[in-house]
N, CA, C and O of each residue as an XYZ file, in Angstrom:
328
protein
N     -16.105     14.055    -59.360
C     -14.750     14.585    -59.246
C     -14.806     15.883    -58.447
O     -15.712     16.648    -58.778
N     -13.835     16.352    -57.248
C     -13.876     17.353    -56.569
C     -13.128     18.519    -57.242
O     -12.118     18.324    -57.918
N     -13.675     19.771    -57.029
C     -13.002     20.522    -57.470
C     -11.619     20.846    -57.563
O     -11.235     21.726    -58.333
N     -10.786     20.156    -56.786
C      -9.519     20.762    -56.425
C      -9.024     19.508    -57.395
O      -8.242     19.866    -58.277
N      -9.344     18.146    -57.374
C      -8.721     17.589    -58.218
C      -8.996     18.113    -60.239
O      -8.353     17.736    -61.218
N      -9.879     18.821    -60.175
C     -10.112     18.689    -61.564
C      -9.486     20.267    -61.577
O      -9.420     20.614    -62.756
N      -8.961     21.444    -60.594
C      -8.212     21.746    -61.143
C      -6.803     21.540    -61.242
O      -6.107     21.832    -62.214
N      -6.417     21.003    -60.142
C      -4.767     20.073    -60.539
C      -4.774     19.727    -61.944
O      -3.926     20.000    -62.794
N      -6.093     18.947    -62.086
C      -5.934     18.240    -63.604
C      -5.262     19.028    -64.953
O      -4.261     18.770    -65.622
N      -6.592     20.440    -65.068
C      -6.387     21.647    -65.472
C      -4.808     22.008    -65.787
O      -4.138     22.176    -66.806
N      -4.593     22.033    -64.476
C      -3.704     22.941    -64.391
C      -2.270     21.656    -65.107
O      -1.384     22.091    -65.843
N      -2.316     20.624    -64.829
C      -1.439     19.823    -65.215
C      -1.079     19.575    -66.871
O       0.052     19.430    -67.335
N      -2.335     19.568    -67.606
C      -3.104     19.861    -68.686
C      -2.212     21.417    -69.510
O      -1.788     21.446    -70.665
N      -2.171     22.070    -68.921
C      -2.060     23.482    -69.319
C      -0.492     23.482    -68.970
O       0.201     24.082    -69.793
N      -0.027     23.078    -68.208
C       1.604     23.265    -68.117
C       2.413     22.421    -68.953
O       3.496     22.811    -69.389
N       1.785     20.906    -69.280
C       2.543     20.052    -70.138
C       1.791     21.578    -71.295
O       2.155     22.568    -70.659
N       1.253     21.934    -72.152
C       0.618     21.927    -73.686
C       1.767     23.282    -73.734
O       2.774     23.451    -74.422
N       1.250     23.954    -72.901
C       2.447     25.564    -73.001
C       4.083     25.871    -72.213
O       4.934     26.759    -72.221
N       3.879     24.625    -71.618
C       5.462     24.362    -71.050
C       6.029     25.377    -70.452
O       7.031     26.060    -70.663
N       4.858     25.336    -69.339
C       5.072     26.522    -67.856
C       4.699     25.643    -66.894
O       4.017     24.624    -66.999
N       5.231     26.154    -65.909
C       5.377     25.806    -64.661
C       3.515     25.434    -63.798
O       2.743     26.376    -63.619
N       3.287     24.577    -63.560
C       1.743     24.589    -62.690
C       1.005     25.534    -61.492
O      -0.142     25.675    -61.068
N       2.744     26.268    -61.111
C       2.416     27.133    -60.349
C       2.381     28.556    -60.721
O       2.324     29.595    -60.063
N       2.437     28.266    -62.060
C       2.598     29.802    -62.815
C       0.802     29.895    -63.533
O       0.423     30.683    -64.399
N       0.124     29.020    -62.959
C      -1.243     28.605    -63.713
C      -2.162     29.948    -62.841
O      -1.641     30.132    -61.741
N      -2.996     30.596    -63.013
C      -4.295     30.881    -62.142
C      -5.004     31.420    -63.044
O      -4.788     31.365    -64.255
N      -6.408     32.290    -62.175
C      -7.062     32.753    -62.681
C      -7.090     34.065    -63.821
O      -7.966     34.581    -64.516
N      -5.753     34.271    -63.618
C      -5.375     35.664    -64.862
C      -4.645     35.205    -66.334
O      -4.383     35.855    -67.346
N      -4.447     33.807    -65.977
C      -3.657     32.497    -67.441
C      -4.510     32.924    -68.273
O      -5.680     32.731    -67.940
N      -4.319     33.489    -69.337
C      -5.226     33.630    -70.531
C      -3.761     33.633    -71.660
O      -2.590     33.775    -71.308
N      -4.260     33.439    -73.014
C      -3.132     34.122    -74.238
C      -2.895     35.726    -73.855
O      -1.870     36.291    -74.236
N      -3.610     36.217    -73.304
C      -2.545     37.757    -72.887
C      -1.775     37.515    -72.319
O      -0.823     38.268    -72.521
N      -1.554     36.595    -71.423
C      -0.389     36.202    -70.293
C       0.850     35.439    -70.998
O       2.023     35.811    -71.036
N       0.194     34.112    -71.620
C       1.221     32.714    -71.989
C       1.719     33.359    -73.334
O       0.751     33.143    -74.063
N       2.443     33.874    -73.929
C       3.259     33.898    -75.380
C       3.149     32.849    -76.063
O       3.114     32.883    -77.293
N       3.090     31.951    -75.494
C       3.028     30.162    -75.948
C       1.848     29.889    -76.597
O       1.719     29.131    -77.558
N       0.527     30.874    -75.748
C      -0.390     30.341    -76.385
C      -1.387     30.679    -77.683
O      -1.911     31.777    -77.494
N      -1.751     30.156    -78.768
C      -1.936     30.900    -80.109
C      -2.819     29.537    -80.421
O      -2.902     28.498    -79.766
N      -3.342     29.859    -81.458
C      -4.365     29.279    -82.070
C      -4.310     27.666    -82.035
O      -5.246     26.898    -81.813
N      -3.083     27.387    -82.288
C      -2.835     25.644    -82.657
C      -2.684     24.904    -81.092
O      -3.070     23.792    -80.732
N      -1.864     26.133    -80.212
C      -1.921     25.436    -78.976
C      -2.612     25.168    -78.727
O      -2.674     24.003    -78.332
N      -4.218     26.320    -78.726
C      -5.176     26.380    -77.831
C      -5.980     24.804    -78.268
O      -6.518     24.054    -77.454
N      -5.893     24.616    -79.514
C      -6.532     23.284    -80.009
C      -6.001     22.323    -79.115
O      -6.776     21.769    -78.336
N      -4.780     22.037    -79.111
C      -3.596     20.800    -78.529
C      -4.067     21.172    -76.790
O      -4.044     20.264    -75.960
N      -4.382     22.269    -76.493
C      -4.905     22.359    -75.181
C      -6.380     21.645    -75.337
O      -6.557     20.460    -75.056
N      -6.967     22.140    -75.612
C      -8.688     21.746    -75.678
C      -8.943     19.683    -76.420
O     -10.020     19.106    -76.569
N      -7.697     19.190    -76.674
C      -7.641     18.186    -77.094
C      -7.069     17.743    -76.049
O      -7.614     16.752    -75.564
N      -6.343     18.049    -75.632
C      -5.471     17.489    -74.145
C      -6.615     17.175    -72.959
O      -6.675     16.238    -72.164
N      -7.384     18.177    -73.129
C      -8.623     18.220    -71.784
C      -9.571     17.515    -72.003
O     -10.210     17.031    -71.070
N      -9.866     17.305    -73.203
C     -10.976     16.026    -73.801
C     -10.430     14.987    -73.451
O     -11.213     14.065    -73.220
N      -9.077     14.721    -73.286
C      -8.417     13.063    -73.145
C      -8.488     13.425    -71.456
O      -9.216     12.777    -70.704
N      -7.830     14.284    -71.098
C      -7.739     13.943    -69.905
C      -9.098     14.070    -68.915
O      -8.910     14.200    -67.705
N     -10.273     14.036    -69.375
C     -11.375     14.560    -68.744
C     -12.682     13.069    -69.660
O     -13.581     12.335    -69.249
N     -12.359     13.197    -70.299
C     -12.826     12.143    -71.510
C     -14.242     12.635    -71.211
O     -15.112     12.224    -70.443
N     -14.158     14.047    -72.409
C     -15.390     14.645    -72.769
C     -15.259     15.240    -74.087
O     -14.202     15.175    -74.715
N     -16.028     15.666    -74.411
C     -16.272     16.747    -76.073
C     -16.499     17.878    -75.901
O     -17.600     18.180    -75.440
N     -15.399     19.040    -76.255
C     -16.600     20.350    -76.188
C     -16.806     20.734    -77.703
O     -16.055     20.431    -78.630
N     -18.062     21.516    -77.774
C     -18.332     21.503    -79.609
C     -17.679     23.313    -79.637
O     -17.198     23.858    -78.643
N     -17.784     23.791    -80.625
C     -17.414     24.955    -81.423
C     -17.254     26.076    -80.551
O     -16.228     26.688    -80.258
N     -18.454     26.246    -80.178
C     -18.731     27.684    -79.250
C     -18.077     27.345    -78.124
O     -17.193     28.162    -77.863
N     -18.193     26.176    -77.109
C     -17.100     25.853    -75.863
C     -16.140     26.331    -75.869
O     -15.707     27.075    -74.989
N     -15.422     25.900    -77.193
C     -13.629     25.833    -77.447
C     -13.690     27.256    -77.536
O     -12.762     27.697    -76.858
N     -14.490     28.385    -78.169
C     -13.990     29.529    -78.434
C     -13.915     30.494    -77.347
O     -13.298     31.559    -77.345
N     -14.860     29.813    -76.116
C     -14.961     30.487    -74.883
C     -13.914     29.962    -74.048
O     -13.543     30.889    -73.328
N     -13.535     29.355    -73.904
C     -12.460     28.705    -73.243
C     -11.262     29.383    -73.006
O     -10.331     28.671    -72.628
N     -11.005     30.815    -73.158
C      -9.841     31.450    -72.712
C      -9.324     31.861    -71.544
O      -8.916     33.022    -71.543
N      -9.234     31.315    -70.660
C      -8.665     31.531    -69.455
C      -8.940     30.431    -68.295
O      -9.815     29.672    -68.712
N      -8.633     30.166    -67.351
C      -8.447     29.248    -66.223
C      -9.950     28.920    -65.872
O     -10.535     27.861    -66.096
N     -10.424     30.007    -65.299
C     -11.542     29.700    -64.868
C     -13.036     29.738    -66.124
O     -14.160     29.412    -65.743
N     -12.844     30.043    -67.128
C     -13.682     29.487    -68.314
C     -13.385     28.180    -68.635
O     -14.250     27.669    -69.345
N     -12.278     27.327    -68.300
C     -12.145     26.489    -68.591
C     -12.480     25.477    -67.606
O     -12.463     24.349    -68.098
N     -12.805     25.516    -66.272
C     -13.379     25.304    -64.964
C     -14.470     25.282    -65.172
O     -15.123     24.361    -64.682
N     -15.059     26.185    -65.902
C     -16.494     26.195    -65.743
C     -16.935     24.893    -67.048
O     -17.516     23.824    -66.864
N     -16.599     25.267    -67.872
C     -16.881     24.325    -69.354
C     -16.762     22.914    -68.704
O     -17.601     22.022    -68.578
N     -15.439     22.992    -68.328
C     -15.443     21.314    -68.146
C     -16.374     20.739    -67.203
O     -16.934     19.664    -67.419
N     -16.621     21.710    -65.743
C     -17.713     21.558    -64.266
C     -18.625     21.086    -64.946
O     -18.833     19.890    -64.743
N     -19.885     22.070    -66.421
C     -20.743     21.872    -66.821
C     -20.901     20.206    -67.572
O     -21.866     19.488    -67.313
N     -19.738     19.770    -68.551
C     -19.612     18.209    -68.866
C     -19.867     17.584    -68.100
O     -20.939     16.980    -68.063
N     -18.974     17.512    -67.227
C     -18.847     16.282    -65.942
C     -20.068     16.100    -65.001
O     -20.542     15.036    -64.603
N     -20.574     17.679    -64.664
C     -21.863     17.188    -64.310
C     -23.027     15.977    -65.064
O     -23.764     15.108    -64.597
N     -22.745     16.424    -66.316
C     -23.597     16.268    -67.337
C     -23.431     14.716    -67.679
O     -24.122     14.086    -68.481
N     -22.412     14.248    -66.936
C     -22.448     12.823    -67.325
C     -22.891     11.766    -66.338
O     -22.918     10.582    -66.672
């Protein structure tokens, strides 16, 4: 998968879960930014990206996972990995 499609994906991922715009997505998207985003989202996010990526991340992944490009990287590292 090329980078630009897996961040469309991302980013498609992240606008349905917090119900913002795809172009409101980048590298500064973290819960300091989204109001939307809080503990239960971040799950319904990190569950959204497992379906749409059809991977697992375990404990420590999910807790690093706050922002655009941590979440680029986590998923890069899966997909390689498969």
């Amino acid at each position: 998968m090329c980078k630009q499609n897996m961040e469309k994906g991302i980013k498609k991922v992240m606008s349905a879960v917090f119900g913002i715009d795809e172009s409101a997505i980048d590298e500064a998207t973290s819960p300091d930014i989204i109001e939307t985003w809080d503990s239960l989202r971040h799950m319904t996010l990190i569950i959204a990206l497992e379906e749409e990526f059809s991977i697992q991340f375990d404990d420590a992944e999910i807790a690093e996972m706050i922002n655009l490009q941590r979440i680029r990287t986590a998923i890069e590292k899966k997909v390689s990995n498969i």
